[in-house]
PAMI-120926 format. One record per residue (C-alpha): x, y, z. Coordinates in Angstrom, 1 decimal. Layout:
<vomar px="X" py="Y" pz="Z"/>
...
//
This chain:
<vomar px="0.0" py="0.0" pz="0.0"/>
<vomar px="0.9" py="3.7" pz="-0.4"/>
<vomar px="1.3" py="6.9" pz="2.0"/>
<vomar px="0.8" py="10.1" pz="0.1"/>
<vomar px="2.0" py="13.2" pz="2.3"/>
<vomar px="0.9" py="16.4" pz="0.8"/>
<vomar px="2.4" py="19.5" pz="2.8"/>
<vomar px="0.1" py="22.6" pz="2.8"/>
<vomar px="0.8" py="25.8" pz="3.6"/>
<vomar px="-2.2" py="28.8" pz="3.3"/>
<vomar px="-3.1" py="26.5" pz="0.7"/>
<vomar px="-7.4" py="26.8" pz="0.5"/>
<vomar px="-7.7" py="27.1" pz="-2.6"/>
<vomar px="-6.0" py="23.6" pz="-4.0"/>
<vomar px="-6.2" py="21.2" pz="-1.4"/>
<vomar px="-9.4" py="19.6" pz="-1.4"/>
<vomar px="-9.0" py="19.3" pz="-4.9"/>
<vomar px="-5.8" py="17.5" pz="-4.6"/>
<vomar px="-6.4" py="15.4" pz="-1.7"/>
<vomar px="-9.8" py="14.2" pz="-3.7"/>
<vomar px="-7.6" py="13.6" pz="-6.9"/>
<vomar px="-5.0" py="11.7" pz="-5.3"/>
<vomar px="-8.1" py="9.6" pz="-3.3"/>
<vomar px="-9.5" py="8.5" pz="-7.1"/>
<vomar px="-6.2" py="7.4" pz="-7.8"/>
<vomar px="-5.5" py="5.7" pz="-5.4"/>
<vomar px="-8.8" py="3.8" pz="-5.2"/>
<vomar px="-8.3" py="2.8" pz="-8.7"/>
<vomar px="-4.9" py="1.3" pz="-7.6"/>
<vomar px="-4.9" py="-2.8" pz="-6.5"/>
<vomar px="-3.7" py="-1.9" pz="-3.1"/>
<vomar px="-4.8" py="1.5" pz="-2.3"/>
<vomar px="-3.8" py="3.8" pz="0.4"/>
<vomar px="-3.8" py="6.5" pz="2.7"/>
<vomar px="-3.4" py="10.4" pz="2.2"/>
<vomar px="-1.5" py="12.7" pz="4.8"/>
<vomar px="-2.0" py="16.2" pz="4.8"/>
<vomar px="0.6" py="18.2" pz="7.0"/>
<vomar px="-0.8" py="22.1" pz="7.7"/>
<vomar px="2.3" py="23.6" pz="8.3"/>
<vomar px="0.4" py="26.2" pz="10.5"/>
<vomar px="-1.7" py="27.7" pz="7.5"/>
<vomar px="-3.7" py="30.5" pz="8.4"/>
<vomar px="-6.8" py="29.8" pz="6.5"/>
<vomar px="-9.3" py="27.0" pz="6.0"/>
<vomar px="-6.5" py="24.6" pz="4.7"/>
<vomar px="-7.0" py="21.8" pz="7.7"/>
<vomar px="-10.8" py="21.5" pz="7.7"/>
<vomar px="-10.9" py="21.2" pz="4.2"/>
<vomar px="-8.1" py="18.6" pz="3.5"/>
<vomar px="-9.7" py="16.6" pz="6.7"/>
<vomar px="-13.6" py="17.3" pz="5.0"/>
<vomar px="-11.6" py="15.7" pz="1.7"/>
<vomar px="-10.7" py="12.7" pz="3.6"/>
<vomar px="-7.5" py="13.2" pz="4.8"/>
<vomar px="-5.3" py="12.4" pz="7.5"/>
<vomar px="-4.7" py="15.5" pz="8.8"/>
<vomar px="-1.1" py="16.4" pz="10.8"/>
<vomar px="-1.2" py="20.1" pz="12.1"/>
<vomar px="1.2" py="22.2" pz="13.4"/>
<vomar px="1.0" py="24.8" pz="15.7"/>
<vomar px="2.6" py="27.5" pz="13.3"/>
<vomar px="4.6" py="27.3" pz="10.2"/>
<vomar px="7.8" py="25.8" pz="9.9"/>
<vomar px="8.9" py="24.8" pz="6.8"/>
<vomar px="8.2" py="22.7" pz="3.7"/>
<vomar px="10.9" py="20.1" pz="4.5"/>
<vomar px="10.3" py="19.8" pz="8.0"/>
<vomar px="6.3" py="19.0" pz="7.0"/>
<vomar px="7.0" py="16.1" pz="4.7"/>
<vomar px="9.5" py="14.9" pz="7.9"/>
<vomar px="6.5" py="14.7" pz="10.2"/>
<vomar px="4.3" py="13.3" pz="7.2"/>
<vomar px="6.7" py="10.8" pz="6.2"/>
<vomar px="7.0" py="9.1" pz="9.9"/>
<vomar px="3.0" py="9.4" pz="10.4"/>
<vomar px="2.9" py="7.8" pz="7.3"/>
<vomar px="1.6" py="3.8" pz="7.9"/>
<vomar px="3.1" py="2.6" pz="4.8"/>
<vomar px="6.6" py="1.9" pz="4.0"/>
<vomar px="5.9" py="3.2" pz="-0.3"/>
<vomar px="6.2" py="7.2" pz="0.2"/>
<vomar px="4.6" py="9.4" pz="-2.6"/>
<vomar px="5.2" py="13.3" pz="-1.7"/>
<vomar px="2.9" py="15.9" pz="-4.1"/>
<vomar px="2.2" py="19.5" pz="-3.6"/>
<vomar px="-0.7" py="20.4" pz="-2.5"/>
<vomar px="-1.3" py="23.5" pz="-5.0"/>
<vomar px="-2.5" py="21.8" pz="-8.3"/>
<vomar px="0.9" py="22.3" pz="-10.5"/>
<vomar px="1.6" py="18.1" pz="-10.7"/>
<vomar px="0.2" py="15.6" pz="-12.9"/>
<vomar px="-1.0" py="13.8" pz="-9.8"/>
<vomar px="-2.0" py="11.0" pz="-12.4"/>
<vomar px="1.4" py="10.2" pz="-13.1"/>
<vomar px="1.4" py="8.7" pz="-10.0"/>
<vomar px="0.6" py="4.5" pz="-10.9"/>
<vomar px="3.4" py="5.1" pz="-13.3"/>
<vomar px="5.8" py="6.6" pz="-10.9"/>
<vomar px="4.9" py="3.4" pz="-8.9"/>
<vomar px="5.2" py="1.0" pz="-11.4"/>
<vomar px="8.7" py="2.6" pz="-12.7"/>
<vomar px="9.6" py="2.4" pz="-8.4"/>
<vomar px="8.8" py="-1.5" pz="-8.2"/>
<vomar px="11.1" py="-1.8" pz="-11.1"/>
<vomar px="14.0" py="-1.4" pz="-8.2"/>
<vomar px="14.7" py="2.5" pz="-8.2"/>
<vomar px="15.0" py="4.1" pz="-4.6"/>
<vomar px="14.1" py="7.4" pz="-5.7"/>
<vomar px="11.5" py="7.7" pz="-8.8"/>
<vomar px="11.1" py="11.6" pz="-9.6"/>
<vomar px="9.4" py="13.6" pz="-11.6"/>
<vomar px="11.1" py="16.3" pz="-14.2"/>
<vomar px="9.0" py="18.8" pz="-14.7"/>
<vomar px="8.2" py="20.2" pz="-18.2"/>
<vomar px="6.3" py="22.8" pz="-20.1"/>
<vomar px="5.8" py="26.9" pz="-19.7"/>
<vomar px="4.5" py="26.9" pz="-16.4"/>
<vomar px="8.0" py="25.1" pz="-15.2"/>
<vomar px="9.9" py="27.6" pz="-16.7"/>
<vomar px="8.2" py="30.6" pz="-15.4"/>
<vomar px="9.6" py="34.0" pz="-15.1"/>
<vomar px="12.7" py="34.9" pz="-16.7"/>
<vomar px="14.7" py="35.5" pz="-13.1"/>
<vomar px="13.7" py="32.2" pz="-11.5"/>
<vomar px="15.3" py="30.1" pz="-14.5"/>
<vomar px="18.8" py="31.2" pz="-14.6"/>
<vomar px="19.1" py="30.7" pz="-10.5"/>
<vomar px="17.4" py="27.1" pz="-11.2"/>
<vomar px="20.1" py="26.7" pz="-13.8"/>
<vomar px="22.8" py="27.8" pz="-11.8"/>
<vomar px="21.9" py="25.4" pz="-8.9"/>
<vomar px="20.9" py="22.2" pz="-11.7"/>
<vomar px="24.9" py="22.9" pz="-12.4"/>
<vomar px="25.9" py="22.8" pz="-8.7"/>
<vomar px="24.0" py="19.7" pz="-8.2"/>
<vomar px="24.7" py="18.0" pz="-11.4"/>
<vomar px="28.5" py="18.4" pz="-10.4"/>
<vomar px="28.5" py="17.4" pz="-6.7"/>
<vomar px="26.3" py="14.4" pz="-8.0"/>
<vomar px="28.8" py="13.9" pz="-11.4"/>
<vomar px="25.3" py="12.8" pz="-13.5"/>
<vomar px="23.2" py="14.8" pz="-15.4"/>
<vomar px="19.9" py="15.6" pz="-13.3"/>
<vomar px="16.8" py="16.7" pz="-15.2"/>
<vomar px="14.8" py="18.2" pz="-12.4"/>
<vomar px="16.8" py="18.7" pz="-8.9"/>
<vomar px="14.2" py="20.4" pz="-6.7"/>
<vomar px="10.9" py="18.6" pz="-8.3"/>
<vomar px="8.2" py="18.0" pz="-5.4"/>
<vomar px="6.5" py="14.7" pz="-7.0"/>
<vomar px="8.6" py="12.0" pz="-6.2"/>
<vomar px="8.3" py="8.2" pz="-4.8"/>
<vomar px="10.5" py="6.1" pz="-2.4"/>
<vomar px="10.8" py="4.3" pz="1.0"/>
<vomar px="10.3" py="5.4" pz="4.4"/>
<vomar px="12.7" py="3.3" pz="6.1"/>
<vomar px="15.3" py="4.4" pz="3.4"/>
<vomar px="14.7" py="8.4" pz="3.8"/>
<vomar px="14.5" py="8.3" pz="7.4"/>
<vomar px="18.1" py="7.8" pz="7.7"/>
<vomar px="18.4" py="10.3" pz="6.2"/>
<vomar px="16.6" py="12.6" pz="7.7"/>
<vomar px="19.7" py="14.3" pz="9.9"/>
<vomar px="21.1" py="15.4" pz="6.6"/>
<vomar px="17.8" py="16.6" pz="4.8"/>
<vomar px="16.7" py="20.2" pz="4.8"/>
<vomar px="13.6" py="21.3" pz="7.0"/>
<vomar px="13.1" py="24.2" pz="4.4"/>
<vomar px="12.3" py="24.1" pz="0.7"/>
<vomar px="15.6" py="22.6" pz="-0.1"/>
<vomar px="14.4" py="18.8" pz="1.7"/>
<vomar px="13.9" py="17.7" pz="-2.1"/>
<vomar px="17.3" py="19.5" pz="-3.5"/>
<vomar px="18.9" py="17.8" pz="-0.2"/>
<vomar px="17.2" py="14.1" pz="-1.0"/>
<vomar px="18.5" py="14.1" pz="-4.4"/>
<vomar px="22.1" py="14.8" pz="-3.5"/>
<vomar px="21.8" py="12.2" pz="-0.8"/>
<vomar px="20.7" py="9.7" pz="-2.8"/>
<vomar px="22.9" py="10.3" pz="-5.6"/>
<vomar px="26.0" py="10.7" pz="-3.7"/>
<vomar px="25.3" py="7.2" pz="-2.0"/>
<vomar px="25.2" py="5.3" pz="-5.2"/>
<vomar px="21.4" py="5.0" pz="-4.6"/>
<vomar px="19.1" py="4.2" pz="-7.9"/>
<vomar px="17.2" py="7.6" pz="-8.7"/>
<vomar px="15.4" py="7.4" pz="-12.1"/>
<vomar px="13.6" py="10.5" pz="-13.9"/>
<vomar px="10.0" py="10.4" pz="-15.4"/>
<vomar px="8.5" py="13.8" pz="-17.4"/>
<vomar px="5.8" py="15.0" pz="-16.0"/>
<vomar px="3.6" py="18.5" pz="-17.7"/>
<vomar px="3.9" py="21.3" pz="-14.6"/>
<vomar px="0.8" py="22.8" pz="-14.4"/>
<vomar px="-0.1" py="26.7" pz="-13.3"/>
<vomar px="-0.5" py="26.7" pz="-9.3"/>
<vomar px="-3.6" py="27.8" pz="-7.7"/>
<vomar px="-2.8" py="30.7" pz="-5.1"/>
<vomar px="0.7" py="32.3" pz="-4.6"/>
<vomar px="3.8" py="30.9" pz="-4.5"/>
<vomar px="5.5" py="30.2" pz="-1.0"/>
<vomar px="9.1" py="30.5" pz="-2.2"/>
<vomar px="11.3" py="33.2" pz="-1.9"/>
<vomar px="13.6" py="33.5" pz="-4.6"/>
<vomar px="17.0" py="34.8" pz="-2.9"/>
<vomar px="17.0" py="33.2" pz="0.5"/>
<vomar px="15.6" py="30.1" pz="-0.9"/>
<vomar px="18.3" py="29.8" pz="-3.1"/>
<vomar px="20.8" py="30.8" pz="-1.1"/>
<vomar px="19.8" py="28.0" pz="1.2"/>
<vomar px="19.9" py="25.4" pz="-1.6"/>
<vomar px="23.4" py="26.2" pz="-2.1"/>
<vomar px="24.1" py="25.9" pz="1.6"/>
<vomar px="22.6" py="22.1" pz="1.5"/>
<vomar px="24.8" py="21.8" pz="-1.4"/>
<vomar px="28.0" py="22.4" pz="-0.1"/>
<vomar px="27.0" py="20.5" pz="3.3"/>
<vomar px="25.7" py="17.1" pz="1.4"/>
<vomar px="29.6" py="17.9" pz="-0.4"/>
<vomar px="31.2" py="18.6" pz="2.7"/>
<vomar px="29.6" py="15.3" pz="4.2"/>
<vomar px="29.2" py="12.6" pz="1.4"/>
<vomar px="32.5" py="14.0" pz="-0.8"/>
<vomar px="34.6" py="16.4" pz="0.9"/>
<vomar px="37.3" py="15.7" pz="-1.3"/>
<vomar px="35.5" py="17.2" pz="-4.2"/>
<vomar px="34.7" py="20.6" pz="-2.9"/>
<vomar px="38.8" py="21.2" pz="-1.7"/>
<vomar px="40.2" py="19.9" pz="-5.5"/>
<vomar px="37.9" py="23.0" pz="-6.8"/>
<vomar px="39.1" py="25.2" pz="-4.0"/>
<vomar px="42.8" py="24.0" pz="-5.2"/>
<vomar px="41.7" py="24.8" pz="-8.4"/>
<vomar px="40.4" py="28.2" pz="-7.6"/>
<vomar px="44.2" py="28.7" pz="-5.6"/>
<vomar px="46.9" py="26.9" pz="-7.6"/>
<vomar px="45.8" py="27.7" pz="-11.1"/>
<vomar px="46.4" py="31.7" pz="-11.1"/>
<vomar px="49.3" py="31.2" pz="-8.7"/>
<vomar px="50.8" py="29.0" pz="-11.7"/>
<vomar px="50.3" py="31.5" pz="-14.0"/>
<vomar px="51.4" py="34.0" pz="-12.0"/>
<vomar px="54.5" py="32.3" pz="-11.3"/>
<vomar px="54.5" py="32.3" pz="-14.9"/>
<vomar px="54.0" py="35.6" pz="-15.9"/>
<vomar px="56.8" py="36.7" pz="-13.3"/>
<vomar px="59.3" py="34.3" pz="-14.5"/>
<vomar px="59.4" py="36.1" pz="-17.8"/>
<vomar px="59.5" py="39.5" pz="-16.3"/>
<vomar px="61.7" py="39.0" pz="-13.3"/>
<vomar px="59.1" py="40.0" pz="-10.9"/>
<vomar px="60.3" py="39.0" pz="-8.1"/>
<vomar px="57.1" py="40.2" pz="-5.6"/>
<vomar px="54.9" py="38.1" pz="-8.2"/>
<vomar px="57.3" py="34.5" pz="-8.0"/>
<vomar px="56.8" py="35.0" pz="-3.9"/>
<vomar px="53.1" py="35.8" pz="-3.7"/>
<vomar px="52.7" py="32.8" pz="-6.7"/>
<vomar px="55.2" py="30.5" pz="-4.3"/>
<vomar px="52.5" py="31.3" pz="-1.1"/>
<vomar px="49.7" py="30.5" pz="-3.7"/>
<vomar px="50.9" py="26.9" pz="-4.6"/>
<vomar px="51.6" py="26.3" pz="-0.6"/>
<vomar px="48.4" py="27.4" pz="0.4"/>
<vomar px="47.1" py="24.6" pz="-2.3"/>
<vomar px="48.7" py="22.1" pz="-0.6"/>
<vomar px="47.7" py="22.9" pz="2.3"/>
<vomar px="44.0" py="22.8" pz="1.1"/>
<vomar px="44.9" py="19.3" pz="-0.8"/>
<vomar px="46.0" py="17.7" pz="2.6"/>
<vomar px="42.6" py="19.1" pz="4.3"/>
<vomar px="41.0" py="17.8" pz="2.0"/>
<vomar px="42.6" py="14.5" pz="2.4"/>
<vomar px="41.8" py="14.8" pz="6.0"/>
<vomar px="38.1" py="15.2" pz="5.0"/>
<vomar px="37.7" py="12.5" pz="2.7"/>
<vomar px="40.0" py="10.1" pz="6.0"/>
<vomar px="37.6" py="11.0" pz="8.2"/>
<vomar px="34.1" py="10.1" pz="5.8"/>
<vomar px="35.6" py="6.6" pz="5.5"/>
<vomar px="36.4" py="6.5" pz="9.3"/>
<vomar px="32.4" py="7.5" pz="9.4"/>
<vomar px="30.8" py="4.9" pz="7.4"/>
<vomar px="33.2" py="2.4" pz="8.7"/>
<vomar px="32.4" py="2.9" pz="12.3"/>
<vomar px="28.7" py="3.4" pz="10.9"/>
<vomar px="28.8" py="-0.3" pz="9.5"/>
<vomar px="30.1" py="-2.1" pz="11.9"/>
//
């Protein structure tokens, strides 16, 4: 059987819509289900009308955030399949026996990449989700279609340990991905037409990203230090090589010494990050036996 957790937020106009959509799916599904609604302290009418939908309703006393929501869903949930939608209309909710199916193939994580011109939205929003695709897509060394999409299905007992590591914030999915990924877990990718949202949206755009790219470099810093200090060599030892370069051929004596403390400073960075990636193994190590 499946646990759907839906996290809602001021969300009044959407959810009994959704919570009714995903109940016809899954009744029309050989094993059925259940449907958890979190109210992440919404303001309006959101709780009575997911619980008048048929719901299982988790509320909380105020709001906390979107990660934090599908945490509490996720270990009300009675069911070890996990499917996590939004709760404001924009995903093809019935993609859903699909995503399932595509799950019981064997994948841990079974996502779905958003397409179409709602997705893409304004003209600001895409080059910031671009920018962070790129981030991901190079701690995770795949290509990713979607990084931060909010339809996806996988285990309970698998997430949960997790959990520790996984934003409470709008960056849980961005977070999950990266885990996933980054521990050689199966994550497959299934298209899926984004819809136009009912209501406002609930992110903001700077300190939302800005977050995201804090998880990042925490899941980096935790799963594959060793990664982030190579680029921080990178960033150190290239111009002091070519600034040792330049001041070879010029006799620039100031230059060859402040290239000299550029290269040390890179080894210095190498061996931390040596120390990093001594101390992950350590980790899992002591974590397995």
């Amino acid at each position: 059987m499946i646990s759907v957790v839906i996290p809602a937020y001021n969300e009044e106009g959407a959810i009994a819509d959704t919570v009714e959509r995903v109940r016809a799916i899954l009744a029309g599904m050989e094993r059925g289900g259940e449907v958890i609604v979190v109210d992440d302290g919404s303001l309006d009418d959101t709780a009575a009308l997911a619980e008048k939908a048929g719901a299982v309703l988790v509320r909380k006393p105020h709001n906390v955030g979107y990660g934090h929501s599908l945490k509490l869903g996720i270990k009300a949930a009675t069911h070890d399949t996990i499917v996590i939608v939004d709760a404001d209309g924009t995903y093809p909710i019935e993609t859903i026996p699909a995503m399932i199916e595509r799950y019981r193939q064997g994948f841990d994580l079974v996502v779905a990449a958003r397409t179409g011109p709602h997705y893409r939205e304004s003209a600001l929003k895409q080059p910031l989700r671009q920018l962070l695709k790129f981030l991901v897509e190079f701690t995770a060394g795949r290509t990713i279609p979607d990084v931060n999409s909010g339809l996806r299905v996988f285990s309970k007992a698998t997430v949960t340990s997790y959990f520790p590591h996984l934003s409470n914030g709008f960056s849980f999915t961005t977070s999950q991905t990266l885990a996933y990924m980054l521990c050689s877990k199966y994550v497959n990718y299934m298209p899926a037409d984004y819809h136009k949202r009912v209501g406002g949206t609930k992110v903001r755009l700077f300190r939302d990203s800005l977050r995201t790219l804090q998880y990042i470099v925490q899941a980096i810093l935790f799963y594959n230090p060793l990664k982030l200090f190579l680029v921080l060599c990178a960033l150190t030892g290239l111009p002091s090589l070519l600034l040792l370069a330049l001041s070879a051929g010029f006799d620039g004596e100031t230059g060859v010494l402040i290239g000299f403390l550029g290269l040390m400073t890179t080894v210095l960075i190498f061996c931390f990050g040596l120390l990093g990636e001594l101390l992950r193994q350590f980790l899992v190590v002591s974590k397995n036996e």
